[in-house]
C-alpha positions as CSV (number, residue, x, y, z in Angstrom):
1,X,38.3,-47.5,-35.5
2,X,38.9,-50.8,-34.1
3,X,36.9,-49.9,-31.1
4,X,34.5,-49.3,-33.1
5,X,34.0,-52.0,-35.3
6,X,34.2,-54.2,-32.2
7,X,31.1,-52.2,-30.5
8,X,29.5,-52.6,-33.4
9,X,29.9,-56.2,-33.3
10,X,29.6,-56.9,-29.6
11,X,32.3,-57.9,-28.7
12,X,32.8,-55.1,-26.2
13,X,30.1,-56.5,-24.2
14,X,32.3,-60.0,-24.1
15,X,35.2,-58.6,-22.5
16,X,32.8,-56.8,-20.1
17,X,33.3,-57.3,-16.3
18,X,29.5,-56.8,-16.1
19,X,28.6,-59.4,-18.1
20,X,25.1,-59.7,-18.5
21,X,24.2,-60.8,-21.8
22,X,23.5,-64.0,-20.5
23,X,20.4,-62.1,-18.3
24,X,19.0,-60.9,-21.2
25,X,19.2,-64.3,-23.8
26,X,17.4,-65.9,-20.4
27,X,14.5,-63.0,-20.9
28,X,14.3,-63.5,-25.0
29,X,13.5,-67.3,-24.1
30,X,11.1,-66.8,-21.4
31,X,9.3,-64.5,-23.1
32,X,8.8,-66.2,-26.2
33,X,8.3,-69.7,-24.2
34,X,5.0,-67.5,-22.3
35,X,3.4,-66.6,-26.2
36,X,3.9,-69.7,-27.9
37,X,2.7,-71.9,-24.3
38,X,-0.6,-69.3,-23.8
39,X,-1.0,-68.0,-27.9
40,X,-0.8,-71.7,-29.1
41,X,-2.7,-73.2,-26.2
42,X,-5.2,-70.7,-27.2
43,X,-5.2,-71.9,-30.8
44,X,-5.9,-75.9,-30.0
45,X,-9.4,-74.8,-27.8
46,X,-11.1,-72.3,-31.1
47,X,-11.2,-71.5,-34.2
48,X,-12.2,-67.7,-33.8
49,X,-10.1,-65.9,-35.2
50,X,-11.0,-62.6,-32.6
51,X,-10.2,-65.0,-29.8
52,X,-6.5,-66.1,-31.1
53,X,-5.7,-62.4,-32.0
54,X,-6.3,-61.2,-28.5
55,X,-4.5,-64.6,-27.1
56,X,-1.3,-63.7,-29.0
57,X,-1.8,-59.9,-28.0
58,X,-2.0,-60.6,-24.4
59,X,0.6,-62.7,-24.9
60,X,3.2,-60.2,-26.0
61,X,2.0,-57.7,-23.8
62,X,2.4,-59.8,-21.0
63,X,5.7,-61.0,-22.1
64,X,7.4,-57.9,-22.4
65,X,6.2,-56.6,-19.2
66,X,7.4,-59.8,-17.6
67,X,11.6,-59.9,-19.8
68,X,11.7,-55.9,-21.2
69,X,14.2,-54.8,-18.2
70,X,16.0,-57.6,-19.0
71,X,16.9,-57.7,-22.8
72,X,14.2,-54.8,-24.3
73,X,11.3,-57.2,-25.1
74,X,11.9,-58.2,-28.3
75,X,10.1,-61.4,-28.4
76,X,10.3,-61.1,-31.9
77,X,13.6,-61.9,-34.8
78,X,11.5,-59.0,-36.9
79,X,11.9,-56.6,-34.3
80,X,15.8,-57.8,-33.7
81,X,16.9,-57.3,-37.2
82,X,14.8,-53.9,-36.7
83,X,17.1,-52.6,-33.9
84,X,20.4,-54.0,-35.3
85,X,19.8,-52.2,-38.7
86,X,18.8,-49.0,-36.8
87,X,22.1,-49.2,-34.3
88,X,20.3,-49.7,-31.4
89,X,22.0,-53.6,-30.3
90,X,24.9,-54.9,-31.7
91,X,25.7,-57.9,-34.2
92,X,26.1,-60.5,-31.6
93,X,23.9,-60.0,-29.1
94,X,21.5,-60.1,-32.5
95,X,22.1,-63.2,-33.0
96,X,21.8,-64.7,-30.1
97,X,18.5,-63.1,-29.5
98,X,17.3,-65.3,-32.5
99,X,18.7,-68.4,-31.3
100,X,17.2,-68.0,-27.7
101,X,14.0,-66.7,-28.9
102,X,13.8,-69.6,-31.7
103,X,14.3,-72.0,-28.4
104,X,12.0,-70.9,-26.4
105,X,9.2,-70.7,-28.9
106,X,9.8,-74.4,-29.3
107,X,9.9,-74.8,-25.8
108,X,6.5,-73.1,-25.1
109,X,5.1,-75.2,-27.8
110,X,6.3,-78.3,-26.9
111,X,5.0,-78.1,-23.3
112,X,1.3,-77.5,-24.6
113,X,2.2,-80.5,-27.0
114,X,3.2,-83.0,-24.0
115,X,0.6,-81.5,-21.7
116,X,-2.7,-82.1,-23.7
117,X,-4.0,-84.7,-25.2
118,X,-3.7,-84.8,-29.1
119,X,-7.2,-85.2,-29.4
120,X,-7.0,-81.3,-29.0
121,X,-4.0,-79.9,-30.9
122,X,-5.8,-78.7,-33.5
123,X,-2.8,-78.0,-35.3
124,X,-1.2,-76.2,-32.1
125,X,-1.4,-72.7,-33.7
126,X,0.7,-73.1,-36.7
127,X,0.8,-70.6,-39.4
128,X,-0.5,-71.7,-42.9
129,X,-1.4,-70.0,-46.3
130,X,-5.3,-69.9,-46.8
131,X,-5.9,-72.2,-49.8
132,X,-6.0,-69.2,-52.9
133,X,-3.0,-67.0,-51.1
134,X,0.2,-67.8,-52.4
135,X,3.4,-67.6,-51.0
136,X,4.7,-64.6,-52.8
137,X,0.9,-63.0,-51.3
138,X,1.9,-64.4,-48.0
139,X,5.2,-62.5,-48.2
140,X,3.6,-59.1,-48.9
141,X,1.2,-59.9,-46.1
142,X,3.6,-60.9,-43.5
143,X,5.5,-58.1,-44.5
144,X,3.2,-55.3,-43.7
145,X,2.5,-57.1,-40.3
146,X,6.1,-56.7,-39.7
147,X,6.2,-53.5,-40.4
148,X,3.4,-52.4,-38.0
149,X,5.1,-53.8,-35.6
150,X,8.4,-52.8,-35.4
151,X,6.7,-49.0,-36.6
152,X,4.9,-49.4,-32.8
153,X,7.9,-50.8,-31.3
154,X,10.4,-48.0,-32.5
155,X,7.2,-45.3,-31.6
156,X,6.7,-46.7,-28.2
157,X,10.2,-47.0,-27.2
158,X,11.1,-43.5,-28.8
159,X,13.5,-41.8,-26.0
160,X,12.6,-38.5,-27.2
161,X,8.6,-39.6,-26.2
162,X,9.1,-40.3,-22.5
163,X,5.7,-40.5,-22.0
164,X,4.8,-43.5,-24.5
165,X,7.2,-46.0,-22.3
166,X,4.4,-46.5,-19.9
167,X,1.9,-47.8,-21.8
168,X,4.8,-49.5,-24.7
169,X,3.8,-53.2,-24.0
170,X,0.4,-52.8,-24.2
171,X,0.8,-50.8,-27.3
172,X,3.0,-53.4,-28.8
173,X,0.4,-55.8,-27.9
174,X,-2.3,-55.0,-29.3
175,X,-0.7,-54.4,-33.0
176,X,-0.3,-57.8,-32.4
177,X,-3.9,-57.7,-32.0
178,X,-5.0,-55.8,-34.9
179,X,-2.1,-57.9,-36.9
180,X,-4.3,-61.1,-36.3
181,X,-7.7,-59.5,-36.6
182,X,-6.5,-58.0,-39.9
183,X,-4.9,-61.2,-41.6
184,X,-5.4,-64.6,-39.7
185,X,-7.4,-66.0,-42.1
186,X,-5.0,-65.2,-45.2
187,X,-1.6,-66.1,-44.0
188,X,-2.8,-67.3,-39.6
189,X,-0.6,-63.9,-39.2
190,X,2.6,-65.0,-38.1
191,X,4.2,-61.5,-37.4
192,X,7.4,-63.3,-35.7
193,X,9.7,-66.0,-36.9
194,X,10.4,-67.3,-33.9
195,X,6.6,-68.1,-33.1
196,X,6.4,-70.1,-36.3
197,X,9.6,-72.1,-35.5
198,X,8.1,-73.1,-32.6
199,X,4.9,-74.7,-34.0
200,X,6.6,-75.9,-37.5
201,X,8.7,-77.7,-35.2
202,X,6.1,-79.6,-33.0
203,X,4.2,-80.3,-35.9
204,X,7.0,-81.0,-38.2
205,X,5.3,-78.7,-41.5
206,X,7.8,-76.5,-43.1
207,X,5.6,-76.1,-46.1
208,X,6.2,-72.0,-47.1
209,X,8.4,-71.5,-44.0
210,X,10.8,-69.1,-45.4
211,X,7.6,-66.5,-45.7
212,X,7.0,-66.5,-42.4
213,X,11.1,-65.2,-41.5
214,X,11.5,-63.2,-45.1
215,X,8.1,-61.1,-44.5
216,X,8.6,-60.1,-41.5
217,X,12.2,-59.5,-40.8
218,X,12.0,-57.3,-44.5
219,X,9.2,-55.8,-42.7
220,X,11.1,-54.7,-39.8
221,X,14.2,-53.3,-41.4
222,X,12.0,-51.3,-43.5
223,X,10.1,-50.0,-40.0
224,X,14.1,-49.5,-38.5
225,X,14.3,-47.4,-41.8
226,X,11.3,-45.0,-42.1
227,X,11.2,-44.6,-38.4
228,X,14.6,-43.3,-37.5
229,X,15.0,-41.5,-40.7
230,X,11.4,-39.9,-41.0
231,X,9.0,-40.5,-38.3
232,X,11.7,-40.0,-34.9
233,X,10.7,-37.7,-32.8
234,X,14.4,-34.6,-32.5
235,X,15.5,-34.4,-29.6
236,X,14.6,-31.4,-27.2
237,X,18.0,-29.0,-26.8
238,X,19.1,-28.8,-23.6
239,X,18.3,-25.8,-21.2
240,X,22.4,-25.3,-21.5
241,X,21.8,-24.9,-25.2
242,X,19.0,-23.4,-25.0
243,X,20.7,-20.7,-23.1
244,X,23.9,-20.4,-25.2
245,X,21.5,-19.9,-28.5
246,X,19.8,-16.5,-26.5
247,X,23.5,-15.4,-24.8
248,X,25.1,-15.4,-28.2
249,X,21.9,-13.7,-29.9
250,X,21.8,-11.1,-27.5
251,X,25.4,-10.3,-28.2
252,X,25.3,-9.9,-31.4
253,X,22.3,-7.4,-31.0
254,X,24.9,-5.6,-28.7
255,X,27.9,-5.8,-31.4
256,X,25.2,-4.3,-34.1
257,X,24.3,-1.5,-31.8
258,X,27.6,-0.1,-31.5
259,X,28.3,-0.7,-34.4
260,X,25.6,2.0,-35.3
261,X,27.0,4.1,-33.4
262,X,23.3,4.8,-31.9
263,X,22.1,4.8,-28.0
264,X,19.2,2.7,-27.5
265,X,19.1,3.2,-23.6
């Protein structure tokens, strides 16, 4: 039981002599450093709304291609709080997923902030709720866009779909995509805490902040849900039990037979 309770927390993966937690945290900050630099660069050179939601698509895609062998490719606290609720990560390494991908959100906006002129920030990307959407709008908003996503995550990375893990951050991606194209103009479709940490912070505006983590992480825990409990794909038996299932069916047609009494040679 205490073994356990300790996996469940992470604390196994402390003690382990293969440490590699530490690999992983570097891939959640890389990855979200590459969205917020790209995506928010992306943001201070347009105001089309098409153009930012296939900035901040590309930018997922390309980040978990870049970090997914490292930590899974979260890039995303929605999409963390998914897998923790659905038993796929543990407590701790949960946490520190935020925290690194909180970090390197800031970091990826602070470099476009230091490495343009402010003439051009154009507010660097940060989320904001359209003049006549309020913030309990805003949280029904953000939450279907978490939900989308964490949906296309837990579909793409099902283990019983081999087949979709080829084309999973592409996939992932664009619902980024059709996330933006759907709602930028409402809420600037945040989709991922961690992304609007990074901008609130180099533009100091918390105004409505707790929409952007609240919608999306109640989003992805209600994805975890509906996925693994309605929409997984079962598992295929195995050839052994496949086997076993036709073995013990064909002796029973045997038992029945003489049973009978009758010869069916």
């Amino acid at each position: 039981m205490a073994g356990k309770f300790q996996y469940k927390l992470g604390i196994n993966e402390l003690k382990s002599k293969e440490f590699r937690l530490w690999q992983s945290l570097i891939g959640e900050f890389i990855g979200n450093l590459i969205l917020n630099f790209f995506a928010c660069g992306a943001c201070t050179q347009t105001e089309d709304g098409t153009f930012k939601a296939l900035a901040f698509g590309l930018g997922v895609f390309m980040a978990i291609t870049i970090v997914g062998h490292l930590s899974g490719g979260h890039v995303n606290p929605a999409v963390t709080i998914g897998m923790l609720i659905a038993g796929r990560i543990s407590a701790l390494r949960a946490v520190f997923y935020i925290i690194f991908q909180c970090l390197g959100a800031i970091a990826g906006t602070a470099a476009v902030k230091t490495l343009i002129d402010e003439s051009y920030y154009n507010g660097l990307g940060h989320t904001n709720l359209a003049k006549n959407i309020t913030e309990l709008q805003g949280l029904g908003i953000e939450f279907f866009l978490g939900l989308v996503l964490v949906l296309t995550v837990f579909g793409a990375c099902d283990a019983n779909k081999p087949d979709s893990r080829y084309t999973a951050p592409l996939a992932i991606g664009m619902s980024v995509t059709l996330g933006h194209l759907g709602t930028i103009a409402y809420t600037g479709s945040s989709m991922n805490p961690a992304r609007t940490v990074g901008t609130a912070f180099a533009v100091d505006n918390w105004e409505s902040h707790w929409v952007y983590w609240v919608g999306p992480i109640l989003g992805g825990i209600a994805a975890a849900l509906v996925y693994t409990q309605v929409l997984e794909k079962p598992a295929e038996p195995k050839v052994s039990e496949v086997s076993e299932k036709y073995r013990t069916q064909a002796d029973e047609r045997e038992m029945r037979k003489l049973e009978s009494g009758r010869d069916y040679a």
